[in-house]
N, C-alpha and C positions, 0 to 999 in steps of 0.2 A: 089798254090795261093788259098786263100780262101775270100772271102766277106760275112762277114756277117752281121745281123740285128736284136738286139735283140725287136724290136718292130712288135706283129702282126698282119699278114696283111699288111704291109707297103708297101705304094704306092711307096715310091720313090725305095724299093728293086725290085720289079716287074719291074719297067719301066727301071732299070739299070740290069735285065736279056735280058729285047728286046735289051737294046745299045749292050749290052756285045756281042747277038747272032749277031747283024748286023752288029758290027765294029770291034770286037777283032777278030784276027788272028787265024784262027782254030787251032793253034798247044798249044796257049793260051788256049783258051777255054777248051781243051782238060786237062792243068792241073789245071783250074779250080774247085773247090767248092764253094758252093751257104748252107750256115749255116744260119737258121731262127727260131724263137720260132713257127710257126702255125706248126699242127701236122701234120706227112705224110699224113692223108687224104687231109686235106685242102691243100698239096701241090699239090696233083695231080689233084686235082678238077682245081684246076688254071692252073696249067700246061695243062689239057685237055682243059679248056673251051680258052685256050691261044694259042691251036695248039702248044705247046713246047713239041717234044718228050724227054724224059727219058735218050733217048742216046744220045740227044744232048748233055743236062748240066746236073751236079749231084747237086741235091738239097737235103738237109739234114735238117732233126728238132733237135733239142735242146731246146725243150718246157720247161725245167725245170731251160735253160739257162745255165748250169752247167759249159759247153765246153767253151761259150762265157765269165766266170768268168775268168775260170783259166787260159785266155791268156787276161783278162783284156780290152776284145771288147766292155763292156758296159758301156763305158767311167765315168769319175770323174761326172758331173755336168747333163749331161742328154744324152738319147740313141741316136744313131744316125748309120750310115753304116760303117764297117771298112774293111780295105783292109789289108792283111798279105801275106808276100811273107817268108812262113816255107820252111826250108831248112836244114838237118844234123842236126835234132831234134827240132829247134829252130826258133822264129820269126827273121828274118833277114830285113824284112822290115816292117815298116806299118803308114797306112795313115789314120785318124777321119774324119768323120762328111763329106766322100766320095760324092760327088754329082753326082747325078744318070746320069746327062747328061756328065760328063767328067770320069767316072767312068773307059771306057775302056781304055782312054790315060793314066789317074792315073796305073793302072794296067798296062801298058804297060811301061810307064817310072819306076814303082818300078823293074819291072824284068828288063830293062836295066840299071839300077842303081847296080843294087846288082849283074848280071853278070860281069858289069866293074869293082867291087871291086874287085870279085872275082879272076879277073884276076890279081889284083896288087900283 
């Protein structure tokens, strides 16, 4: 499962790491990534000054946005937060312009969406 944001600094990615850590399922969180354009410094600056330890959630930069192109996260019209449910090489889910406050249920109904398929 990956989210990311190619905008940085973004308030509403930060405030959708606190839902993620208070309401998504630690087996969730677990295959989480956290994909953002500020650099690993600036991640961890935040992460300290936010009390978010390391091995809570894996936070990742792509300052050059590179990653976020080639699966097409930096949407058609303007940036915003994307949800991807990668699976057997490939996006198999994903959700635009992610609201920080519903972010964990989004996440949590794409991996039970794409398990039930799985099972068909």
């Amino acid at each position: 499962i990956c989210l990311c944001d190619p905008r940085a600094q973004s308030p509403e990615l930060r405030q959708s790491v606190k839902n993620i850590l208070a309401e998504l399922p630690r087996d969730l969180q677990e295959a989480l990534i956290v994909i953002n354009a500020d650099s690993p410094a600036e991640n961890r600056r935040w992460m300290k000054r936010n009390e978010i330890s390391e091995n809570r959630i894996r936070v990742f930069s792509d300052e050059s946005k590179e990653w976020m192109r080639s699966f097409t996260a930096l949407g058609e019209k303007r940036w915003s937060m994307t949800m991807f449910v990668l699976a057997n090489g490939r996006c198999q889910k994903i959700a635009r312009e992610v609201d920080e406050y519903a972010v964990a249920r989004v996440i949590q109904n794409a991996v039970e969406s794409y398990k039930s398929e799985k099972r068909l």
